[in-house]
ZAFI-902599 format. One record per atom (N, C-alpha, C): residue number from 1; residue in three letters; atom name; x, y, z. Coordinates in nm, 2 decimals. Example, Ala and Ser with C-alpha at 12.3 -4.5 7.8 and 13.67 -1.06 7.14 Angstrom:
% residues 2
SITE    nr   rest   atom     east    north       up
SITE     1    ALA      N     1.32    -0.57     0.78
SITE     1    ALA     CA     1.23    -0.45     0.78
SITE     1    ALA      C     1.32    -0.33     0.78
SITE     2    SER      N     1.28    -0.22     0.71
SITE     2    SER     CA     1.37    -0.11     0.71
SITE     2    SER      C     1.29     0.00     0.79
***
This chain:
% residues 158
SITE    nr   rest   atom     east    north       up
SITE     1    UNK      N    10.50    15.15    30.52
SITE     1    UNK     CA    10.61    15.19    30.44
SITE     1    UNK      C    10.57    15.23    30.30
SITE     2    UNK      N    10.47    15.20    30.24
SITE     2    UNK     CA    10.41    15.24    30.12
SITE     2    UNK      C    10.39    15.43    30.11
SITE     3    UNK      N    10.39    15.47    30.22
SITE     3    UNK     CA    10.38    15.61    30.21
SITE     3    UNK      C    10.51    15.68    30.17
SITE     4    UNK      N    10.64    15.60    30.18
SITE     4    UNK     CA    10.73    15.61    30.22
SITE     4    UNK      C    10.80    15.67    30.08
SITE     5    UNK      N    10.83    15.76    30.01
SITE     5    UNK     CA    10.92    15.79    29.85
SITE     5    UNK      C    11.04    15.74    29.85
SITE     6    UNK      N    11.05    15.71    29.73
SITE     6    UNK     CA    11.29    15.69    29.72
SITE     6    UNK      C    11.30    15.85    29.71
SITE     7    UNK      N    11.42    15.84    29.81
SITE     7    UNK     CA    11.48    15.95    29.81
SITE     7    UNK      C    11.65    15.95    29.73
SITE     8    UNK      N    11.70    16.07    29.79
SITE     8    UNK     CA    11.85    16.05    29.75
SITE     8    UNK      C    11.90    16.13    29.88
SITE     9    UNK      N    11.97    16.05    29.94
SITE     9    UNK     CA    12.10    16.14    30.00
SITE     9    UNK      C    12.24    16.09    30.00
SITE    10    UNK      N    12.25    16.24    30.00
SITE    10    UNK     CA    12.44    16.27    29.95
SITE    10    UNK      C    12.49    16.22    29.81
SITE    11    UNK      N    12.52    16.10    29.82
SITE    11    UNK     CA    12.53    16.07    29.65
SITE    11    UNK      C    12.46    15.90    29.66
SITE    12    UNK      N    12.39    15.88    29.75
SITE    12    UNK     CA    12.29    15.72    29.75
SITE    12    UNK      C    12.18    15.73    29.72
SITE    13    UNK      N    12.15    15.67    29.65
SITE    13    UNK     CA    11.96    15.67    29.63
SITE    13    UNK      C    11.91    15.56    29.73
SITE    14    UNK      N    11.83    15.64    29.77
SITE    14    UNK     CA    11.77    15.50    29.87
SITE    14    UNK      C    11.58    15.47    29.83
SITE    15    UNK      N    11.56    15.36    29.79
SITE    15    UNK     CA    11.48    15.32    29.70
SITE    15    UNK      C    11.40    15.15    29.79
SITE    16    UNK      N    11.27    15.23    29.81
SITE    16    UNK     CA    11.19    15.14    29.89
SITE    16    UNK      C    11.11    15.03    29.79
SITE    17    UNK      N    11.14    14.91    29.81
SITE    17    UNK     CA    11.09    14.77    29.75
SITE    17    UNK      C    11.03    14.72    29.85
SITE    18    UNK      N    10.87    14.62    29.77
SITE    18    UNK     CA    10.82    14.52    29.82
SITE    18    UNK      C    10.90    14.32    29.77
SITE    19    UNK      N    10.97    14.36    29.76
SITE    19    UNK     CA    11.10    14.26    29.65
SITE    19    UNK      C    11.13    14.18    29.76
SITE    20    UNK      N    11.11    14.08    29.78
SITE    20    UNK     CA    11.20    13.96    29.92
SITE    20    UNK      C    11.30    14.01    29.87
SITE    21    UNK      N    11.36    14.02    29.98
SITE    21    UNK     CA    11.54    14.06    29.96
SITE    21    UNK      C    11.63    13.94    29.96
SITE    22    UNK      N    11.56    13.77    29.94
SITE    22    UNK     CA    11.62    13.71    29.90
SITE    22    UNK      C    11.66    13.71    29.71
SITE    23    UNK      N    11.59    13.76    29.64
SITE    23    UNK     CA    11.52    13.80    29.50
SITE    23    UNK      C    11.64    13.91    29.47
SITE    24    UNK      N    11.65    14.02    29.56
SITE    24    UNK     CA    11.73    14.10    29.50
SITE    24    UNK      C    11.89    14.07    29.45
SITE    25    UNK      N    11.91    14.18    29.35
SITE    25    UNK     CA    12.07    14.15    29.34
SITE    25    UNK      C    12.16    14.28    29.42
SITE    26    UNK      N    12.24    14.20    29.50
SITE    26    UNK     CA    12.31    14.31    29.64
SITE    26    UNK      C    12.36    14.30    29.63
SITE    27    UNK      N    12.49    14.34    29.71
SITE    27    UNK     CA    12.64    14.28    29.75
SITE    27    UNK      C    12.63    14.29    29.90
SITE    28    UNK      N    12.54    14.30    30.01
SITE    28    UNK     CA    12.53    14.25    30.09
SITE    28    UNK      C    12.34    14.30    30.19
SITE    29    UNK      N    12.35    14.27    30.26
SITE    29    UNK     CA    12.23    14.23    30.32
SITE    29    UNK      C    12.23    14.26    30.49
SITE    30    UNK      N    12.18    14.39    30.55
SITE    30    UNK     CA    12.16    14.38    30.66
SITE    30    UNK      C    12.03    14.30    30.74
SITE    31    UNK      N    12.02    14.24    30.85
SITE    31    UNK     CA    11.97    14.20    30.90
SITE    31    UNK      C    11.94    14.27    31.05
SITE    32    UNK      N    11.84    14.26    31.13
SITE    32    UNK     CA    11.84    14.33    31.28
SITE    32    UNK      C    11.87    14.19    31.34
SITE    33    UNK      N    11.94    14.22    31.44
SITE    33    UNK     CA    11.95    14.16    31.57
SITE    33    UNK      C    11.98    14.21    31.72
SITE    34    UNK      N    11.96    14.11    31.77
SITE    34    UNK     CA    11.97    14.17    31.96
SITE    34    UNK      C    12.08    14.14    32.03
SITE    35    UNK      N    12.15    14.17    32.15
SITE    35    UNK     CA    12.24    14.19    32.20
SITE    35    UNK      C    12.25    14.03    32.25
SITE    36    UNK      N    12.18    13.96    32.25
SITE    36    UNK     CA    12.20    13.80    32.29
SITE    36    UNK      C    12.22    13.74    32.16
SITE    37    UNK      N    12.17    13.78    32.01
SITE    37    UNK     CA    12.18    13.72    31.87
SITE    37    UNK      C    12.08    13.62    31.89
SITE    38    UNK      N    11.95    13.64    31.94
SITE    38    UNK     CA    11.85    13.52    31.94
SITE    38    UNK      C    11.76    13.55    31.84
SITE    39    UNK      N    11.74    13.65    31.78
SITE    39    UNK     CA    11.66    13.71    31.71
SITE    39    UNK      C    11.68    13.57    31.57
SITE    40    UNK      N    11.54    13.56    31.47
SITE    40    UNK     CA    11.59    13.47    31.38
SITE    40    UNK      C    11.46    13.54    31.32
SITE    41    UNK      N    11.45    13.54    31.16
SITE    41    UNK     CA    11.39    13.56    31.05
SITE    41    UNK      C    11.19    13.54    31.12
SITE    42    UNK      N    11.22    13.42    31.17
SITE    42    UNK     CA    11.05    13.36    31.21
SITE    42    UNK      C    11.03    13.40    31.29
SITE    43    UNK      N    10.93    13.42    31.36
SITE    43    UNK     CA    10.88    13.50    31.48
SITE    43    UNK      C    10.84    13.35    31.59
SITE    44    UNK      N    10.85    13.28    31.50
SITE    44    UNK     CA    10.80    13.14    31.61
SITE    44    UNK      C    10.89    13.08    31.65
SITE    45    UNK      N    10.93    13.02    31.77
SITE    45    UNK     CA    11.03    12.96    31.83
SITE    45    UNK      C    10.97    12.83    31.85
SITE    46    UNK      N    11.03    12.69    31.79
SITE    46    UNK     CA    10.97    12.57    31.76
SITE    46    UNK      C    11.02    12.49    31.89
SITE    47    UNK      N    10.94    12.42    31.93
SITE    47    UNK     CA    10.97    12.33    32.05
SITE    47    UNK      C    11.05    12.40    32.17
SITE    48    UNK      N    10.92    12.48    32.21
SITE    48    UNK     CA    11.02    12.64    32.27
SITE    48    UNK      C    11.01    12.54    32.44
SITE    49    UNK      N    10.94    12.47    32.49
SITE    49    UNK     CA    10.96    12.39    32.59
SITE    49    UNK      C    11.08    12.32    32.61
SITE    50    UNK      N    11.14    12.20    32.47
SITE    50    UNK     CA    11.26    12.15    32.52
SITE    50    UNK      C    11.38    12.23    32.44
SITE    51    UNK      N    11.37    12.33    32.42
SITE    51    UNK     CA    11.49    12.45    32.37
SITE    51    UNK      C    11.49    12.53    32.49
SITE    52    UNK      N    11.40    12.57    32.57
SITE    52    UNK     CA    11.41    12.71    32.67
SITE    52    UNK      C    11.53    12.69    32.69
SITE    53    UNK      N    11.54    12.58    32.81
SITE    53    UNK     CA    11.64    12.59    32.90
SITE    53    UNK      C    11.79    12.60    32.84
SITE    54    UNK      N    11.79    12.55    32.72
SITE    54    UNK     CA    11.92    12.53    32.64
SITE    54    UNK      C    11.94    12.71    32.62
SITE    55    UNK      N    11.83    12.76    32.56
SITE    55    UNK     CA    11.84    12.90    32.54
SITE    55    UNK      C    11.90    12.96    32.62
SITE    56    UNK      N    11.84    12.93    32.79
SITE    56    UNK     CA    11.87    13.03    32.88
SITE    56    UNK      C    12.03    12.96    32.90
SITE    57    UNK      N    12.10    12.88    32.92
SITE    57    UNK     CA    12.21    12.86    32.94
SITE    57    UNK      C    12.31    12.91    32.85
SITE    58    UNK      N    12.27    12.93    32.70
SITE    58    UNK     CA    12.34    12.98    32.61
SITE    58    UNK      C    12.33    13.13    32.66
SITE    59    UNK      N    12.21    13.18    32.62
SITE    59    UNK     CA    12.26    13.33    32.71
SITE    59    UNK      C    12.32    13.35    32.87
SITE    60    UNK      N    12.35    13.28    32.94
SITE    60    UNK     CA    12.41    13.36    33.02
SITE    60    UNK      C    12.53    13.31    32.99
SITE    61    UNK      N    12.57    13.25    32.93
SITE    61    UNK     CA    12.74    13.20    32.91
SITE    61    UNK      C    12.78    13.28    32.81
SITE    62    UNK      N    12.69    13.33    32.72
SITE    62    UNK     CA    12.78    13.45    32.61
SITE    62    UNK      C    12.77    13.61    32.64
SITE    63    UNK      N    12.86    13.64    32.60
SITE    63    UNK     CA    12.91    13.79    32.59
SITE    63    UNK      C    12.79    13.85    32.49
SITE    64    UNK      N    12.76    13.96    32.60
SITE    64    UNK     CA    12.67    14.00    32.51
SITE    64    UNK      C    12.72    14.10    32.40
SITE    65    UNK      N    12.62    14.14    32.26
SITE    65    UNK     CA    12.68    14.24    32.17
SITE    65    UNK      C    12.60    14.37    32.21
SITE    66    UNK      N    12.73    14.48    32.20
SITE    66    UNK     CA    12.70    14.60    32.22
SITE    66    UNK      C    12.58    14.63    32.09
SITE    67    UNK      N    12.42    14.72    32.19
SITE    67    UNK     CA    12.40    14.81    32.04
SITE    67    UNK      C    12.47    14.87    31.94
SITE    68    UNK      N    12.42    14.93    31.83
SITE    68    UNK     CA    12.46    14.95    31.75
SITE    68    UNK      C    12.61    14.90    31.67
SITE    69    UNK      N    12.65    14.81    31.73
SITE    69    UNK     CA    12.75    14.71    31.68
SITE    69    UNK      C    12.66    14.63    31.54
SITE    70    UNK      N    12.78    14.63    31.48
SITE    70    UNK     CA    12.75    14.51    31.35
SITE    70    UNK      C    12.82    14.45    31.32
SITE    71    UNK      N    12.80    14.30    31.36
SITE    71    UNK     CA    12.87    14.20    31.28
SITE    71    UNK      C    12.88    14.15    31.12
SITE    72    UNK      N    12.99    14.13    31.10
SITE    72    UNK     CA    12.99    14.09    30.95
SITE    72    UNK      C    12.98    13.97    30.89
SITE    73    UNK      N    12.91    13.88    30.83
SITE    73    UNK     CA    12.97    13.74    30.80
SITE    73    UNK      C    12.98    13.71    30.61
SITE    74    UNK      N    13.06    13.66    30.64
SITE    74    UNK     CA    13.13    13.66    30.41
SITE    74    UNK      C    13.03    13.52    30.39
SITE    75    UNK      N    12.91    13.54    30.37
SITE    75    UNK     CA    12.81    13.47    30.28
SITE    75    UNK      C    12.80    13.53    30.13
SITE    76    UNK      N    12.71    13.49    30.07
SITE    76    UNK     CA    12.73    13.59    29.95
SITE    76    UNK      C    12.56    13.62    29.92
SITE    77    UNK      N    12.51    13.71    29.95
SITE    77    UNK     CA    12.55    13.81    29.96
SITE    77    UNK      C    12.63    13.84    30.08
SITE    78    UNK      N    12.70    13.91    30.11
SITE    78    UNK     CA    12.75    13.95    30.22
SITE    78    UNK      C    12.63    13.98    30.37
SITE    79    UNK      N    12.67    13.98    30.51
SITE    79    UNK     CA    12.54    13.95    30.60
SITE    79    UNK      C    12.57    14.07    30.70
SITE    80    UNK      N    12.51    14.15    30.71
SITE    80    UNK     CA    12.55    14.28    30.79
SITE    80    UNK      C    12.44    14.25    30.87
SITE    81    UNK      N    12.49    14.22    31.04
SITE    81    UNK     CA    12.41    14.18    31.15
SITE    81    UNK      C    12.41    14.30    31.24
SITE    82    UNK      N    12.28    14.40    31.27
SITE    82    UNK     CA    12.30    14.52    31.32
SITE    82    UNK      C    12.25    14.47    31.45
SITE    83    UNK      N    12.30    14.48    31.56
SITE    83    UNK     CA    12.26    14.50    31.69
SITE    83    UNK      C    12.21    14.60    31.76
SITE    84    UNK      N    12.05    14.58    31.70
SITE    84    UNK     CA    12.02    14.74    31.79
SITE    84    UNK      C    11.88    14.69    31.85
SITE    85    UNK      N    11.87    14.56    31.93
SITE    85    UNK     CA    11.76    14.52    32.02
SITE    85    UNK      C    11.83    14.50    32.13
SITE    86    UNK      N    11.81    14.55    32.30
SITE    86    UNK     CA    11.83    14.49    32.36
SITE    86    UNK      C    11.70    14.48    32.44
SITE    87    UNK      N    11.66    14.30    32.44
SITE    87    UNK     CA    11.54    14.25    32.51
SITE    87    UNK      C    11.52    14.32    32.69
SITE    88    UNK      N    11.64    14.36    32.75
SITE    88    UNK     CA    11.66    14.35    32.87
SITE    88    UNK      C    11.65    14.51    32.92
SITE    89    UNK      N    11.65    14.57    32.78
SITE    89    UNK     CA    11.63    14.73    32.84
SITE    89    UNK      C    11.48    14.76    32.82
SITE    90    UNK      N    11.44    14.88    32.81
SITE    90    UNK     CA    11.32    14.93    32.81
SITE    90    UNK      C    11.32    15.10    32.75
SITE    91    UNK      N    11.30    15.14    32.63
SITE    91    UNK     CA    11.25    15.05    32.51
SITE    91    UNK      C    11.35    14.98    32.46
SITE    92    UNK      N    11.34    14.85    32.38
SITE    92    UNK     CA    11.42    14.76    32.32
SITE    92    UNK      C    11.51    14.83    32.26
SITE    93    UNK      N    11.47    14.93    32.13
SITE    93    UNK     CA    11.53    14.96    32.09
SITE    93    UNK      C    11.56    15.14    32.10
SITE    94    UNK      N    11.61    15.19    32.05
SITE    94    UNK     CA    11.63    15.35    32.06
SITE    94    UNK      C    11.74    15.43    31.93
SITE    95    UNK      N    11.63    15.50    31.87
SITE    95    UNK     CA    11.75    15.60    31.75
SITE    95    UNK      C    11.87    15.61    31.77
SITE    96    UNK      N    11.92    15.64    31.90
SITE    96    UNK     CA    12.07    15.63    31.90
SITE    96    UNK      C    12.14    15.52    31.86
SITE    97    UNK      N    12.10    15.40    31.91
SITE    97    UNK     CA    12.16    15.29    31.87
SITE    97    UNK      C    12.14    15.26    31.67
SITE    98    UNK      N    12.04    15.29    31.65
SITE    98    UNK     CA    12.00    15.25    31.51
SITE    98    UNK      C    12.11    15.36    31.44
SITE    99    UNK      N    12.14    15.49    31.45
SITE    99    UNK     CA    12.24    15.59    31.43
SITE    99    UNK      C    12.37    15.52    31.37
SITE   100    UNK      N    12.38    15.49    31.54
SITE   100    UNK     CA    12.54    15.40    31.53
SITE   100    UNK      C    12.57    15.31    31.45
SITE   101    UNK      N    12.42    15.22    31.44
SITE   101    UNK     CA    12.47    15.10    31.36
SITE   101    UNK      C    12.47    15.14    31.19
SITE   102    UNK      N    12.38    15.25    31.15
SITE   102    UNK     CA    12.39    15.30    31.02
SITE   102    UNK      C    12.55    15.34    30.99
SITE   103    UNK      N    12.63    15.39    31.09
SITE   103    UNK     CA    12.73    15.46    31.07
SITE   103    UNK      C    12.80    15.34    31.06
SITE   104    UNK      N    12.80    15.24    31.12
SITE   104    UNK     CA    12.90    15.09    31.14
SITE   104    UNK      C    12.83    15.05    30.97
SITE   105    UNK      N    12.76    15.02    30.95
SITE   105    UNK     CA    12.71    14.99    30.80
SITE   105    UNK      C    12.75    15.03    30.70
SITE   106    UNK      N    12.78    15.13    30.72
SITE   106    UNK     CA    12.83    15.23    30.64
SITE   106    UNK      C    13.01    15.21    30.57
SITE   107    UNK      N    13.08    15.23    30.71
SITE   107    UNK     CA    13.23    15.17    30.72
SITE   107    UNK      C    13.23    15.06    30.67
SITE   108    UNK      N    13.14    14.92    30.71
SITE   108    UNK     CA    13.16    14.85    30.63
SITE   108    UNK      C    13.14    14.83    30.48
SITE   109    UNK      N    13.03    14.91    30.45
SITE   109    UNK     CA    13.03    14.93    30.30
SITE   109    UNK      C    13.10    15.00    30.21
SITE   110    UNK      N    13.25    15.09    30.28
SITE   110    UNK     CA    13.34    15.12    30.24
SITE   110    UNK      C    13.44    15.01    30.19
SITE   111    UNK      N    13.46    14.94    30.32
SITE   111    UNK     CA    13.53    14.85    30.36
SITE   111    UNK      C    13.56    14.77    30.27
SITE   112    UNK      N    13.44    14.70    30.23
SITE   112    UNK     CA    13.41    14.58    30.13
SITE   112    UNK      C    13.35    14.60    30.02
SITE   113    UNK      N    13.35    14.75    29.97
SITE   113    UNK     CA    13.34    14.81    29.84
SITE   113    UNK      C    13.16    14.77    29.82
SITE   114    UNK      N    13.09    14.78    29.90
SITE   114    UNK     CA    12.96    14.80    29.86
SITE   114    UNK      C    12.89    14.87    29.78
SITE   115    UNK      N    12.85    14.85    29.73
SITE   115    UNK     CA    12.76    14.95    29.57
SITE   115    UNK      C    12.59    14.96    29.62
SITE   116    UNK      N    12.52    14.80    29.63
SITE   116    UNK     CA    12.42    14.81    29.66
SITE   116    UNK      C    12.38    14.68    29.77
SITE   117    UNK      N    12.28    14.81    29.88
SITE   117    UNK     CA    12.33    14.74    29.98
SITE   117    UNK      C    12.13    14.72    30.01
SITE   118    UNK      N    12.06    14.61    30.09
SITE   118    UNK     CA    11.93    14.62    30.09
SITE   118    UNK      C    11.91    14.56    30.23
SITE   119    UNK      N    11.81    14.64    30.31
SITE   119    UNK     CA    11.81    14.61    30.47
SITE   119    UNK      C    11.67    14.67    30.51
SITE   120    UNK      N    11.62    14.59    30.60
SITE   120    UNK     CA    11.44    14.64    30.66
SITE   120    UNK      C    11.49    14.79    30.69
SITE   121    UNK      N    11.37    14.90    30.72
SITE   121    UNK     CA    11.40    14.99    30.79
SITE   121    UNK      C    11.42    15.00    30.95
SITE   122    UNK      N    11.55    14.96    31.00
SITE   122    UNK     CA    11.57    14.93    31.12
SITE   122    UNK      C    11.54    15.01    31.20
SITE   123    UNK      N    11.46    14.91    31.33
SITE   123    UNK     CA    11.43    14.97    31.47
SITE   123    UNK      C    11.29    15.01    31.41
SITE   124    UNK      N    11.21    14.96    31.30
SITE   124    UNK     CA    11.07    14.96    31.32
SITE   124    UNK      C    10.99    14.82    31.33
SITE   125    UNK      N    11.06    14.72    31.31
SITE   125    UNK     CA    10.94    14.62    31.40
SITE   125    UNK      C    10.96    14.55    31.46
SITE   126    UNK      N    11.04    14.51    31.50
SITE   126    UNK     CA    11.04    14.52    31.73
SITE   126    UNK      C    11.05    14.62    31.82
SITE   127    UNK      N    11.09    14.68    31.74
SITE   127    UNK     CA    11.15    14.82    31.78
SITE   127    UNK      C    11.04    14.95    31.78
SITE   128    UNK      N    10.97    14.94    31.73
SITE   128    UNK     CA    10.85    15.00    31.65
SITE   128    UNK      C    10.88    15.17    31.67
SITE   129    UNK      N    10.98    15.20    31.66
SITE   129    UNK     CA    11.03    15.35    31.58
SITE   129    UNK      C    10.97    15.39    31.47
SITE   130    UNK      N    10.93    15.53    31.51
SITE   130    UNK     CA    10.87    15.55    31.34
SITE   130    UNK      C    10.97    15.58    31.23
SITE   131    UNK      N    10.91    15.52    31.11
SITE   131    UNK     CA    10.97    15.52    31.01
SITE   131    UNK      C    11.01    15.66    30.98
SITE   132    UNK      N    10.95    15.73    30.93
SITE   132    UNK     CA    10.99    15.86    30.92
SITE   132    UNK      C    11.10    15.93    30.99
SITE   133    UNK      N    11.11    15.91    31.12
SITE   133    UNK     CA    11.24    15.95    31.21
SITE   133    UNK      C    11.34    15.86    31.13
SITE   134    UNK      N    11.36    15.71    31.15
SITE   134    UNK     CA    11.46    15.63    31.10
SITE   134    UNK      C    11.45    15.66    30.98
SITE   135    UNK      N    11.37    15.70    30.87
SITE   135    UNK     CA    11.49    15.72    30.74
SITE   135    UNK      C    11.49    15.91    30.73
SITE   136    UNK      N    11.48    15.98    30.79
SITE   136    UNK     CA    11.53    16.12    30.81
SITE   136    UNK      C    11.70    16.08    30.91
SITE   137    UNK      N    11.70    15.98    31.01
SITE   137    UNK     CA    11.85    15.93    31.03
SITE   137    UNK      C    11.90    15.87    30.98
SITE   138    UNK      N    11.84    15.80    30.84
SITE   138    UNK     CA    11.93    15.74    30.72
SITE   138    UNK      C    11.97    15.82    30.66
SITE   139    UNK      N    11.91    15.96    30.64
SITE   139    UNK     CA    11.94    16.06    30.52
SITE   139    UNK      C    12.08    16.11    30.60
SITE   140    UNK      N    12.05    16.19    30.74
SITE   140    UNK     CA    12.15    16.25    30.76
SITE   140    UNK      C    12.30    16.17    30.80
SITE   141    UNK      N    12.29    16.02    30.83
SITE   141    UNK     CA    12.42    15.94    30.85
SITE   141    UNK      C    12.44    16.00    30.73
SITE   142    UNK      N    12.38    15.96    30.56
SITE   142    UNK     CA    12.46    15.96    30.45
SITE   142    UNK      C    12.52    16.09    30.40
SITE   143    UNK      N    12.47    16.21    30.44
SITE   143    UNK     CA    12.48    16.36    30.38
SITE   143    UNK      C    12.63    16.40    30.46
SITE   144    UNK      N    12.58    16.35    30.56
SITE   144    UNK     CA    12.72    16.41    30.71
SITE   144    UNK      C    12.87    16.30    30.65
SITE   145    UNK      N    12.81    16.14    30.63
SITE   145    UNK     CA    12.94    16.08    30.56
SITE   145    UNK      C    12.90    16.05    30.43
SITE   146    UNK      N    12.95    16.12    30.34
SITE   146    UNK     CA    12.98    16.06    30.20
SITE   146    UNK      C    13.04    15.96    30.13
SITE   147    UNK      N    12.96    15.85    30.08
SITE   147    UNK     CA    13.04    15.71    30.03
SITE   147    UNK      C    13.05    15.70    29.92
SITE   148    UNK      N    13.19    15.68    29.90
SITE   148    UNK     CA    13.30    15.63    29.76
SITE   148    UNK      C    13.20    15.54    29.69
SITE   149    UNK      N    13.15    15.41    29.77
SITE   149    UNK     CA    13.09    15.28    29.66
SITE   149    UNK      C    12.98    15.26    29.67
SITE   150    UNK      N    12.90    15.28    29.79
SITE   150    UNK     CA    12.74    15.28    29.80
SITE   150    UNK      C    12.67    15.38    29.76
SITE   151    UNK      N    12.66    15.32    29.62
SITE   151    UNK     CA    12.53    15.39    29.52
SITE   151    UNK      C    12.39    15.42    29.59
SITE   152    UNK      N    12.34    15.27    29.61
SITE   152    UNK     CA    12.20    15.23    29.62
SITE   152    UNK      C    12.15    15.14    29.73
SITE   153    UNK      N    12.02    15.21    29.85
SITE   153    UNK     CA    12.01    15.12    29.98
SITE   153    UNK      C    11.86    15.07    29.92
SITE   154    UNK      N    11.82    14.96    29.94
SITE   154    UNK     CA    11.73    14.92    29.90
SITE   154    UNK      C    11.69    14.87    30.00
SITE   155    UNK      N    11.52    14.97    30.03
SITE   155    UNK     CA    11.45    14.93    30.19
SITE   155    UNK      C    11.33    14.84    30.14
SITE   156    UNK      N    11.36    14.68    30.24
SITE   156    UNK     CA    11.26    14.64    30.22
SITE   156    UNK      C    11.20    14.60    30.31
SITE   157    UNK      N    11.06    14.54    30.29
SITE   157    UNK     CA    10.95    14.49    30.41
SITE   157    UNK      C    10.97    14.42    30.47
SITE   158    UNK      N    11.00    14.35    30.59
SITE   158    UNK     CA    11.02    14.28    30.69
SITE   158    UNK      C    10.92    14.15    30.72
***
């Protein structure tokens, strides 16, 4: 990502940080997740022997979430949960879905009067989409929709 410039599109500056995005000041916070919502911050899954089976029973009793769906949760900063992994397809993830969810992101940052919003560049590390493609589809979600309150997207390292 270090190759990577702030750009501007439409009327957002989008401005790449090495900043833990716990550190920044937002008004909300996207996160990636997968169509089961197993996905969690750590890559390690602790006592994955006496969790498995609990796991697998939780997934098949829940409804799964569509790609590019985003859930919303009122933490503060606000928690924008994008769904664009699914474990069970091949590739996990795909530009169209990351598309959708920028556009779902978006609505909601209308929604809830977002100014400044900070999120990995999604669908590049599980996903491993190049970056370049995914923020050339961040530029054009924002140029094609124009937002009233989001100033500023703040991309950070994962």
């Amino acid at each position: 990502m270090n190759s990577l410039l702030d750009r501007i599109a439409g009327n957002t500056i989008i401005k790449f940080t090495n900043v833990d995005p716990a550190l920044l000041n937002v008004d909300a916070v996207v996160e990636e997740q997968d169509t089961n919502l197993i996905l969690d911050n750590s890559p390690v899954i602790i006592n994955t022997i006496d969790s498995f089976p609990a796991l697998v029973r939780k997934m098949e009793q829940q409804v799964l979430e569509i790609p590019g769906n985003v859930i919303v949760k009122n933490f503060s900063p606000k928690r924008f949960y994008a769904i664009i992994y699914d474990v069970e397809e091949t590739p996990i993830c795909r530009e169209t879905w990351v598309k959708k969810a920028f556009k779902n992101i978006f609505i909601y940052c209308e929604t809830y009067k977002i100014k400044v919003l900070a999120m990995p560049l999604l669908g590049t590390s599980y996903g491993k989409l190049e970056e370049e493609i995914i923020v050339s589809i961040l530029q054009n979600v924002l140029h094609i929709n124009r937002h009233k309150y989001l100033k500023k997207i703040l991309i950070y390292n994962k």
